[in-house]
C-alpha positions as CSV (number, residue, x, y, z in Angstrom):
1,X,3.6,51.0,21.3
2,X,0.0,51.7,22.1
3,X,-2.7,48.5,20.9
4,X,-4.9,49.6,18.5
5,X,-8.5,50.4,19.2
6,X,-9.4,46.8,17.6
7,X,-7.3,45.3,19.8
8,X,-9.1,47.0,23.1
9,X,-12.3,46.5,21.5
10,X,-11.4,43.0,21.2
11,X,-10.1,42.3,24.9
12,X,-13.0,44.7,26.4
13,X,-15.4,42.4,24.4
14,X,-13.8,39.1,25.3
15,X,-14.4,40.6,29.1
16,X,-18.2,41.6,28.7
17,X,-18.5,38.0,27.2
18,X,-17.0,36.7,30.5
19,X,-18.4,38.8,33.1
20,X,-21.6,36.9,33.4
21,X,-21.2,33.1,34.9
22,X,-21.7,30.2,32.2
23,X,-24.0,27.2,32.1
24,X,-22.2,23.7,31.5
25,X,-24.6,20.6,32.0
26,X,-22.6,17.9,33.3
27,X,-22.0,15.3,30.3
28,X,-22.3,11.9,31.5
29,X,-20.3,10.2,28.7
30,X,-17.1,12.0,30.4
31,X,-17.4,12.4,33.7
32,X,-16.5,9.9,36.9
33,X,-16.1,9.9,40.6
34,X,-13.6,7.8,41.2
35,X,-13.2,5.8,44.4
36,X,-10.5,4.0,46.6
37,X,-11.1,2.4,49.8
38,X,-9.2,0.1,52.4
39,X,-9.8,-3.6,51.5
40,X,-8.1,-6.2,54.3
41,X,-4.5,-5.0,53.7
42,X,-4.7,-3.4,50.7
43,X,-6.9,-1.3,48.4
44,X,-9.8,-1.3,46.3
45,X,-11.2,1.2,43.6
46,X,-14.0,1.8,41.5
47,X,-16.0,4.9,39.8
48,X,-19.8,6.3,39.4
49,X,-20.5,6.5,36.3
50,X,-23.5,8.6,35.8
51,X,-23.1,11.6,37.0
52,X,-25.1,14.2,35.9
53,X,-26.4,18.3,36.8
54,X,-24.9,21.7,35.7
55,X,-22.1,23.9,36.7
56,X,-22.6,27.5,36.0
57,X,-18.9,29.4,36.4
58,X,-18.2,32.9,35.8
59,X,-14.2,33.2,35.0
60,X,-14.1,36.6,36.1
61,X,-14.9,35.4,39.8
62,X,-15.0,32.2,40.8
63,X,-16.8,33.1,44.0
64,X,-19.9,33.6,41.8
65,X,-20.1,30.0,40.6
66,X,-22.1,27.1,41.3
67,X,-22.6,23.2,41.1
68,X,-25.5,21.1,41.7
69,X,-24.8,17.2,40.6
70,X,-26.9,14.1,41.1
71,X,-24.8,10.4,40.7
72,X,-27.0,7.2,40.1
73,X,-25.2,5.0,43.0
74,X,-26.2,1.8,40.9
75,X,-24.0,2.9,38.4
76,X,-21.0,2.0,40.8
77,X,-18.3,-0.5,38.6
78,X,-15.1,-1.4,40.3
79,X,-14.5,-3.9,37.4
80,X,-16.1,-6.8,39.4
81,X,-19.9,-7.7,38.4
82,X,-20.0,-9.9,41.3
83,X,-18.0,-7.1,44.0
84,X,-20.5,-4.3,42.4
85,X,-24.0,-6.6,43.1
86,X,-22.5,-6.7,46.2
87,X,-21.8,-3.4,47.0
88,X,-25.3,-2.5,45.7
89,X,-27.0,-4.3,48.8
90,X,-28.3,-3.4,52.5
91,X,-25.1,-4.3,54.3
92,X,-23.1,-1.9,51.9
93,X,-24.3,1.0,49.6
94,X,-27.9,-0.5,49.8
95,X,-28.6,1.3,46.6
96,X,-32.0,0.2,45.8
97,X,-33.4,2.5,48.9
98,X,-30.4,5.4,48.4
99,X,-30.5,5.1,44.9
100,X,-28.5,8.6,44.2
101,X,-26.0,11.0,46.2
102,X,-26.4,14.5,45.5
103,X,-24.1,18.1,46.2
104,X,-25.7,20.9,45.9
105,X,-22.8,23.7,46.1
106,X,-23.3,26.7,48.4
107,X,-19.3,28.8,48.1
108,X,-16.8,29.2,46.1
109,X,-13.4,30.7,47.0
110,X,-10.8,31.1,44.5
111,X,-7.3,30.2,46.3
112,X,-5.4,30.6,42.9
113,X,-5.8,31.6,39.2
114,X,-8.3,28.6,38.3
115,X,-8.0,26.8,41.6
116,X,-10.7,26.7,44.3
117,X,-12.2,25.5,47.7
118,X,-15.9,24.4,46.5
119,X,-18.1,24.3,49.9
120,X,-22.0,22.9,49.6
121,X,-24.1,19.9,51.3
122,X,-23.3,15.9,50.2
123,X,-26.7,13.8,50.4
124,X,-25.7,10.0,50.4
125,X,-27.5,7.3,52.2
126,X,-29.9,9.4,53.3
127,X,-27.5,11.8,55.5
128,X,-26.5,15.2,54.6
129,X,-23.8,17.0,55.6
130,X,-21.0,19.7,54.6
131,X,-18.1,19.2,52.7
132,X,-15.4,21.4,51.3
133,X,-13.0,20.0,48.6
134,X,-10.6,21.5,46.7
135,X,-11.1,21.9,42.4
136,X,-9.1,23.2,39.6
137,X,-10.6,24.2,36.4
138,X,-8.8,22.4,34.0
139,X,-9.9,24.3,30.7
140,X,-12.0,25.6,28.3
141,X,-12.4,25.1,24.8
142,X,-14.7,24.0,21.2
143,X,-15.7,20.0,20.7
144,X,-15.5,18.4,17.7
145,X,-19.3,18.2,17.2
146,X,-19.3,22.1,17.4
147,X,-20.3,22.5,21.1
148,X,-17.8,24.2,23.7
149,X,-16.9,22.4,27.2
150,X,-15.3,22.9,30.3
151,X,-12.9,21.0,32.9
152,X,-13.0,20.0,36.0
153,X,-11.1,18.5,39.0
154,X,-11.4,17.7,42.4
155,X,-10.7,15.8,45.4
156,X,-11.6,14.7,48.6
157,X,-11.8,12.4,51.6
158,X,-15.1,10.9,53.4
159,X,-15.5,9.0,56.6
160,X,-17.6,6.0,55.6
161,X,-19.5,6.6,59.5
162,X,-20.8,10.0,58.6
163,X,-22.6,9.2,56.5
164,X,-24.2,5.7,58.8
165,X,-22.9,3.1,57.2
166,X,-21.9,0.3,59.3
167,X,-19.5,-1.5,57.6
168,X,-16.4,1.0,57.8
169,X,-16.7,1.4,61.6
170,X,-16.0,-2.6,62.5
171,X,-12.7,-2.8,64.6
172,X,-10.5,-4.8,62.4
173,X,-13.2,-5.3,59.6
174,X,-12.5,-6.0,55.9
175,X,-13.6,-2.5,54.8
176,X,-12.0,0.6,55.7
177,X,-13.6,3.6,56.9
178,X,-12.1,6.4,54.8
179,X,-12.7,7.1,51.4
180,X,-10.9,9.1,48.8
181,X,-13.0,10.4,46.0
182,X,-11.1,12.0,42.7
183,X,-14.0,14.0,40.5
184,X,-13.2,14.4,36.8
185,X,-16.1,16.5,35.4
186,X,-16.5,17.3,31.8
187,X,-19.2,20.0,31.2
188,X,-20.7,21.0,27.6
189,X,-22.2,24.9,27.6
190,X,-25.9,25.9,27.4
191,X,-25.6,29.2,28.3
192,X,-22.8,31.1,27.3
């Protein structure tokens, strides 16, 4: 059975609509990077929680998309007031000088439908440097409140070091070194 000329004006329309990339600023109520660290013998964990920028994504080819993402480092929380004042200062974060980390995106390659390695320049405590993670694009779809959002994921692992803090290169100290990071990004469109 052939589809009807509705039905290709339909699908060839759906792909004009898609064939330019989308703007998604990042909504802060719903996004987090997440955080786990060596703490003596164990772990810790935390999140940011204001994270904000835009994604622009065109479906059609990832390779054409972008991110560029600011997170307030004094919004850190790992469930501790007294941990997170803590954190904040010199010896750790020292937030009040670095006050945000940015990631300003520079490739994309698509390794699978909706799956990706995202490549671009992390600025934290005043160091930049390259960093490729892995992302999947977790969906699309209308809000309640008559918007229309976007998904993300991704992951990734940083050495405390690189980036010159102290604290994670002590032989034997109470912090660890490595840190895994777990993005959940939520984006709402203003572009389509």
């Amino acid at each position: 059975m052939k589809p009807s000329l509705s039905l290709l004006a339909l699908l060839f329309a759906f792909n004009v609509a898609h064939a330019e990339p989308e703007t998604y600023k990042i909504d802060n109520a719903h996004s987090f990077a997440n955080w786990s660290l060596r703490h003596v013998v164990s772990k810790t964990s935390g999140t940011f929680s204001d994270i904000t920028g835009s994604i622009s994504i065109d479906r059609s080819n990832l390779a054409n998309s972008s991110v560029n993402a600011r997170i307030n480092v004094l919004s850190v929380n790992s469930a501790h007031p007294k941990r997170d004042e803590h954190i904040k200062k010199e010896d750790y974060l020292n937030a009040y000088t670095f006050g945000e980390m940015t990631f300003v995106s520079s490739k994309v390659v698509e390794t699978a439908p909706g799956e990706g390695l995202l490549t671009g320049t992390l600025t934290l405590h005043g160091v930049s440097r390259e960093l490729t993670m892995p992302f999947k694009v977790l969906g699309f779809g209308a809000d309640p409140f008559g918007g229309y959002r976007s998904g993300f994921e991704a992951k990734t692992a940083l050495k405390a070091s690189d980036f010159g803090f102290k604290w994670g290169t002590k032989p034997n100290g109470p912090v660890g070194d490595d840190i895994e990071i777990s993005l959940l990004i939520e984006g709402i469109r203003t572009k389509p």
